[in-house]
TORZAVEX-559310 format. One record per atom (N, C-alpha, C): atom name; z, x, y; residue in three letters. Coordinates in Angstrom, 2 decimals. Layout:
// TORZAVEX-559310
node site = CA pz = Z px = X py = Y code = ALA
...
END
This chain:
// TORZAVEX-559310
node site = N pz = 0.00 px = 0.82 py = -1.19 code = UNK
node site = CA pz = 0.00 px = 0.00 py = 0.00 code = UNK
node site = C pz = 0.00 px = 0.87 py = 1.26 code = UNK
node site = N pz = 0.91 px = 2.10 py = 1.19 code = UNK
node site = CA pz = 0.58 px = 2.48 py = 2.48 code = UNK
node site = C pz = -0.27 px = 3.54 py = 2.80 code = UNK
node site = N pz = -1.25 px = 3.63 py = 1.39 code = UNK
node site = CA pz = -2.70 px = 4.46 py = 1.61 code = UNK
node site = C pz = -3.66 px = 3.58 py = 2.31 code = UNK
node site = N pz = -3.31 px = 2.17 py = 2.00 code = UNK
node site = CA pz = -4.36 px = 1.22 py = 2.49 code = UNK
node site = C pz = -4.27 px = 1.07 py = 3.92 code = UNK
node site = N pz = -3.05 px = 0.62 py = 4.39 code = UNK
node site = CA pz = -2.65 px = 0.49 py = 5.95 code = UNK
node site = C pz = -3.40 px = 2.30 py = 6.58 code = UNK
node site = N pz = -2.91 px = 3.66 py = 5.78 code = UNK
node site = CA pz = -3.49 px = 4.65 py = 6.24 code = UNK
node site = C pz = -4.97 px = 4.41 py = 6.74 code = UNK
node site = N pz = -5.39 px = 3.65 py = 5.74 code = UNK
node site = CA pz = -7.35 px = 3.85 py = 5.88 code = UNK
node site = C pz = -7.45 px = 2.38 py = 6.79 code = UNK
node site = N pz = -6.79 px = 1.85 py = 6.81 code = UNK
node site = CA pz = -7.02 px = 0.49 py = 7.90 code = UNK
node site = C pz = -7.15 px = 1.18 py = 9.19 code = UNK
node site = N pz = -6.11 px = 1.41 py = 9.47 code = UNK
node site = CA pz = -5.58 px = 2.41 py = 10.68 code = UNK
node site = C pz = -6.78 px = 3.77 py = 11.54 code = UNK
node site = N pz = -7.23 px = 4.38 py = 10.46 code = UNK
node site = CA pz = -8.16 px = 5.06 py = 10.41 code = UNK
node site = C pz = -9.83 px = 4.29 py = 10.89 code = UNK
node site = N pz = -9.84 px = 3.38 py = 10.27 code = UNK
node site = CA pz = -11.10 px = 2.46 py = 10.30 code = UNK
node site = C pz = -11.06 px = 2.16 py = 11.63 code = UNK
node site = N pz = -10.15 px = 1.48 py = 12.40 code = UNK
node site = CA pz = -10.13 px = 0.89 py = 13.05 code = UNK
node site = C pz = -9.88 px = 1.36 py = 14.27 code = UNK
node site = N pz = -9.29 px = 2.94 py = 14.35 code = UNK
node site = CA pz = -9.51 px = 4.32 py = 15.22 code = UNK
node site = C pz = -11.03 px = 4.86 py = 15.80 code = UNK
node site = N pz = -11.69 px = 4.71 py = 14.34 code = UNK
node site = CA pz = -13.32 px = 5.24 py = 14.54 code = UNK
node site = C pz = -13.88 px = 4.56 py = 15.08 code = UNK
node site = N pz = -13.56 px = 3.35 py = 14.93 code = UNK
node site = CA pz = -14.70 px = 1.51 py = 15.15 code = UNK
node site = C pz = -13.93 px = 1.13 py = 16.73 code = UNK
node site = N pz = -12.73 px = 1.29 py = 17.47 code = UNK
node site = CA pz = -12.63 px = 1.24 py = 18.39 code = UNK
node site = C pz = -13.06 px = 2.38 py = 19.10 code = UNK
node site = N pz = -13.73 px = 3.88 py = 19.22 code = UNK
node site = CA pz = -13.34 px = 4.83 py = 19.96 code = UNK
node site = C pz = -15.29 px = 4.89 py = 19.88 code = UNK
node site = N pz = -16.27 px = 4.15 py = 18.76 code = UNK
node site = CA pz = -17.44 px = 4.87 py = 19.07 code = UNK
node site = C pz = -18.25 px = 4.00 py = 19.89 code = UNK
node site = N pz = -19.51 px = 4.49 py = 19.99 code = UNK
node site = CA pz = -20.02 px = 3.60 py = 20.99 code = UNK
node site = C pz = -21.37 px = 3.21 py = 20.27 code = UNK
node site = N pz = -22.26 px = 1.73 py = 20.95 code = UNK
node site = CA pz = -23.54 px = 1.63 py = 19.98 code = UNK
node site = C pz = -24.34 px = 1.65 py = 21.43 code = UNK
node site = N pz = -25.04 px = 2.65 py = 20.55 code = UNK
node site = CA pz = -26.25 px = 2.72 py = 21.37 code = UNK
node site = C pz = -27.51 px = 1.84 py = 21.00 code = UNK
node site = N pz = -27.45 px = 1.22 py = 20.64 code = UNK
node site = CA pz = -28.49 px = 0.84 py = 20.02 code = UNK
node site = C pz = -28.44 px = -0.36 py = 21.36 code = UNK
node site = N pz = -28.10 px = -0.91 py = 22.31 code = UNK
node site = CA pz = -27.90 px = -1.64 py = 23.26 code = UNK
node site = C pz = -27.91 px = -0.88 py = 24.11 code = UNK
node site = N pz = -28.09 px = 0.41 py = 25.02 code = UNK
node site = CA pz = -28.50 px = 0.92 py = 25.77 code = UNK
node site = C pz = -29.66 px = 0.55 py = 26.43 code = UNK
node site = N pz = -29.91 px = 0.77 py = 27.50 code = UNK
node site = CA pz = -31.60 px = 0.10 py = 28.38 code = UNK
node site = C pz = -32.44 px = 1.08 py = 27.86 code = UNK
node site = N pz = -32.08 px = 2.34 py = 27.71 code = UNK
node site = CA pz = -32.77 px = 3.32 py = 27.56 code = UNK
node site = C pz = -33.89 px = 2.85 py = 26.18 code = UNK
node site = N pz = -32.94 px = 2.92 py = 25.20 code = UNK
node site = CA pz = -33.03 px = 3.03 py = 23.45 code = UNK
node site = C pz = -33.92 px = 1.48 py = 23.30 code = UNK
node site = N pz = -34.06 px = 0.65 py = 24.71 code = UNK
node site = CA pz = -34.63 px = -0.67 py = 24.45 code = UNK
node site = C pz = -36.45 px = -0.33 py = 24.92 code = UNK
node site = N pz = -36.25 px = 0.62 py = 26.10 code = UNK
node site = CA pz = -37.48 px = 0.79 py = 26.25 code = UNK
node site = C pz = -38.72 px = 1.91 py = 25.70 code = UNK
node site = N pz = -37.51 px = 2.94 py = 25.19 code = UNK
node site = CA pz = -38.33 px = 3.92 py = 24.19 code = UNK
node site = C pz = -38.56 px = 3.13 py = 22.76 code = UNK
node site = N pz = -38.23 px = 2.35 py = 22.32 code = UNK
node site = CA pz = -38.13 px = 1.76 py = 21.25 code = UNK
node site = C pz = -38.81 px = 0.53 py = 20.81 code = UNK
node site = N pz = -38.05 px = -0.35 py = 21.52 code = UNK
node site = CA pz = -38.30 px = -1.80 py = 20.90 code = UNK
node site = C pz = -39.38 px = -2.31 py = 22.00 code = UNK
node site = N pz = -39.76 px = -1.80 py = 23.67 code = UNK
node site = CA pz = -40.72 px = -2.35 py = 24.25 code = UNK
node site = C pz = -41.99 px = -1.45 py = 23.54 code = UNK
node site = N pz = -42.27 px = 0.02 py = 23.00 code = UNK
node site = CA pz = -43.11 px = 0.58 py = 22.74 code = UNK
node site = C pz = -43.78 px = -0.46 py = 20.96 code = UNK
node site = N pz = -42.51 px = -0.92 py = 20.17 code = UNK
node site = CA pz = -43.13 px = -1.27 py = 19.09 code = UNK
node site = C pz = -43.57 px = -2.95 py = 19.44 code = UNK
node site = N pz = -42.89 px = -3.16 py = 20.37 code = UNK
node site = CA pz = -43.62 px = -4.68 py = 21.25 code = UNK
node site = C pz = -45.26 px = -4.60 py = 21.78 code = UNK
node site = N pz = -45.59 px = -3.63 py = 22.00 code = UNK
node site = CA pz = -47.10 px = -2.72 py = 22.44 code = UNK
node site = C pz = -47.80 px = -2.90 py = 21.27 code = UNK
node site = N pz = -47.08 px = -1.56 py = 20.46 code = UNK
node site = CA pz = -47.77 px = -1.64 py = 19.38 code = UNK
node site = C pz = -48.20 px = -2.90 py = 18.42 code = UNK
node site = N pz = -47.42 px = -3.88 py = 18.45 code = UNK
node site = CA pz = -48.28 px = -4.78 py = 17.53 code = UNK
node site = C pz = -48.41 px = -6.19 py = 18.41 code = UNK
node site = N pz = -49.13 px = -5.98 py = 19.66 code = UNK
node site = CA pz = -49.30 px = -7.14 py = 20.26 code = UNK
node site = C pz = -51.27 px = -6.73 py = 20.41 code = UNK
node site = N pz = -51.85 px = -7.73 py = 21.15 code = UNK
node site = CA pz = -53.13 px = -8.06 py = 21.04 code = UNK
node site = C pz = -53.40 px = -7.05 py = 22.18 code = UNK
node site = N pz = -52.24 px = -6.12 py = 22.84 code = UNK
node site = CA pz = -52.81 px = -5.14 py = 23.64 code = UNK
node site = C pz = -53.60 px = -4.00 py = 23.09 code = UNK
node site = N pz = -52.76 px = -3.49 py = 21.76 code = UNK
node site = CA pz = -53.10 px = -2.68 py = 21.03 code = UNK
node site = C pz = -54.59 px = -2.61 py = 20.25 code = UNK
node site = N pz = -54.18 px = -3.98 py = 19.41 code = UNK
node site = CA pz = -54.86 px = -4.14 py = 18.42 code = UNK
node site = C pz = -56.48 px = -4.92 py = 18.63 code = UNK
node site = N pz = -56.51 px = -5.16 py = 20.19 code = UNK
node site = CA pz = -57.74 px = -6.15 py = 20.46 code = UNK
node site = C pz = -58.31 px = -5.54 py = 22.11 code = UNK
node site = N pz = -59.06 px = -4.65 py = 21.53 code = UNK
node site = CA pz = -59.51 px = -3.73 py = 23.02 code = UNK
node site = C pz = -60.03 px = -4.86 py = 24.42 code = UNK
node site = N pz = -60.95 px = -5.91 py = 23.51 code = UNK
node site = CA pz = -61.29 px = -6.85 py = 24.63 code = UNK
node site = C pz = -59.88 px = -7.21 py = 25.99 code = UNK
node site = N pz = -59.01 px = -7.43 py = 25.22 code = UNK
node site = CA pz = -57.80 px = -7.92 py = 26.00 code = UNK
node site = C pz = -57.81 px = -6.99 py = 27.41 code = UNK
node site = N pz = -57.48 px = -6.18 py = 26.68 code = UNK
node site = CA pz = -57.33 px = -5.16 py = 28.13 code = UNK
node site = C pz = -58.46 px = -5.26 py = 29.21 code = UNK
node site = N pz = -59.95 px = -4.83 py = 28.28 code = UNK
node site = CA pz = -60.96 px = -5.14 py = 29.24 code = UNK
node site = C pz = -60.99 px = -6.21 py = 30.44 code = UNK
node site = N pz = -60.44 px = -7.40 py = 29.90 code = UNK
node site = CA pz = -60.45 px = -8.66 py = 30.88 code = UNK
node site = C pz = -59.32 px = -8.26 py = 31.86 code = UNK
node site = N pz = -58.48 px = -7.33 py = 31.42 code = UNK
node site = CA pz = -57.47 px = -7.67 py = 32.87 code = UNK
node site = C pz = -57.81 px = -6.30 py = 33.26 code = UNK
node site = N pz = -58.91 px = -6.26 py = 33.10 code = UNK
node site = CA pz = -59.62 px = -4.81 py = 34.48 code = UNK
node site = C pz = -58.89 px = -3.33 py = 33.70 code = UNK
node site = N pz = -58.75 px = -3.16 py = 32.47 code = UNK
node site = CA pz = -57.69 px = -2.13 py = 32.29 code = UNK
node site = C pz = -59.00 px = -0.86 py = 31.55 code = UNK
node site = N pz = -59.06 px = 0.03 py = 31.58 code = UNK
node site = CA pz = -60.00 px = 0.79 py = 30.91 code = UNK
node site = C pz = -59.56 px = 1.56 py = 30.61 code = UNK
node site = N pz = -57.97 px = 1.95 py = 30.20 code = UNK
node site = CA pz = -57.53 px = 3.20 py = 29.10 code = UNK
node site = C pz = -57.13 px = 2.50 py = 28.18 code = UNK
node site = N pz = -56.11 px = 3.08 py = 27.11 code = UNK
node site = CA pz = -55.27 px = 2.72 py = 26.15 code = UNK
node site = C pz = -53.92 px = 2.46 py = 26.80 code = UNK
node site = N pz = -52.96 px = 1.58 py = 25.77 code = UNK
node site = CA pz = -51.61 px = 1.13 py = 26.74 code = UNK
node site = C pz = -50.95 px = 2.31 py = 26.50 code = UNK
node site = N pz = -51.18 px = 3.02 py = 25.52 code = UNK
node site = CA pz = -50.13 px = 4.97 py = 25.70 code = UNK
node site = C pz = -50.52 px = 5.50 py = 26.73 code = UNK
node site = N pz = -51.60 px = 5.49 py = 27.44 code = UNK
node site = CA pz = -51.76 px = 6.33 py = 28.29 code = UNK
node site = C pz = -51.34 px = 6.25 py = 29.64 code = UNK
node site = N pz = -50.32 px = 6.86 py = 30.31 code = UNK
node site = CA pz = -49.34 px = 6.75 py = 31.21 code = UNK
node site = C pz = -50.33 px = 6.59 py = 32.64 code = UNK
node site = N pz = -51.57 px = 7.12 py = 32.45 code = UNK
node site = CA pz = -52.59 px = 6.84 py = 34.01 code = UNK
node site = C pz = -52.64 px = 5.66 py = 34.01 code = UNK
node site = N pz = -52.63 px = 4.66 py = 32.96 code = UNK
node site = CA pz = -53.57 px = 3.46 py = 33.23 code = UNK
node site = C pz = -52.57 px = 3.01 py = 34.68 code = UNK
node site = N pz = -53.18 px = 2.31 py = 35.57 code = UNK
node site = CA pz = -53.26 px = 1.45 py = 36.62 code = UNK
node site = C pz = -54.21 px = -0.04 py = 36.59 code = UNK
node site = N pz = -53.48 px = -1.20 py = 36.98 code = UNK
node site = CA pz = -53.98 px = -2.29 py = 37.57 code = UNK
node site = C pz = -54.96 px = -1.92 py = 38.82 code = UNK
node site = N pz = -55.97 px = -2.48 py = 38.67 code = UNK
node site = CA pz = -56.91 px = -2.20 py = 39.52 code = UNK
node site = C pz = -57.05 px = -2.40 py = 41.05 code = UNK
node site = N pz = -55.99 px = -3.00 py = 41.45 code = UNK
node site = CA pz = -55.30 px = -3.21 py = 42.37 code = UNK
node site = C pz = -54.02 px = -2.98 py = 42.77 code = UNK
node site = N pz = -53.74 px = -1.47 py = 41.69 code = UNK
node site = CA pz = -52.46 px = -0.96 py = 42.15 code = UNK
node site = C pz = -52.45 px = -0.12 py = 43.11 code = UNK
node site = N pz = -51.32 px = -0.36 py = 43.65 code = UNK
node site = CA pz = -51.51 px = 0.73 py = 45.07 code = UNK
node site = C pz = -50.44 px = 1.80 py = 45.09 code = UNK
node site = N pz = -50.99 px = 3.13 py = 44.75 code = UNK
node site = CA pz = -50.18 px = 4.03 py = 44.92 code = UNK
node site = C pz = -49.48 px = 4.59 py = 45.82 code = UNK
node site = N pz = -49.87 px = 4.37 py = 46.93 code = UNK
node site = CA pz = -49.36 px = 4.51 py = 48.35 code = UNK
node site = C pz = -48.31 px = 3.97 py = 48.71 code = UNK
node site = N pz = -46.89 px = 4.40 py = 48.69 code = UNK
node site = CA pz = -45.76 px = 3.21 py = 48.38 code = UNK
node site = C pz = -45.68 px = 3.45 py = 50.28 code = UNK
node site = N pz = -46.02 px = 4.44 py = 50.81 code = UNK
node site = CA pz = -45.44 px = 4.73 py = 52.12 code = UNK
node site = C pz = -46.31 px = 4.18 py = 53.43 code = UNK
END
């Protein structure tokens, strides 16, 4: 009995003190918005893009809206 309370005690040391990242903003947008990309009709259906004026791939960090304005100043 009081090996068990030991490992309760213990459990419940580790499970209060760690943290989940897995809910971070970060870990949401390297992750779960990139595999949201990957299997949507952006990816997988070149026309799509064509219609909204887009002429790279969605990995490629140049693409711009054709009416984006880089000039923030």
């Amino acid at each position: 009995m009081k090996q068990f309370f030991h490992h309760l005690i213990c459990c419940l040391a580790i499970a209060w003190t760690s943290e989940a990242f897995a809910y971070n903003t970060a870990t949401h947008a390297q992750v779960l918005t990139t595999q949201a990309v990957i299997r949507s009709l952006l990816q997988t259906d070149a026309s799509v893009l064509r219609n909204l004026g887009l002429d790279k791939g969605v990995a490629d960090e140049s693409q711009k809206f054709p009416n984006s304005n880089t000039d923030h100043g």
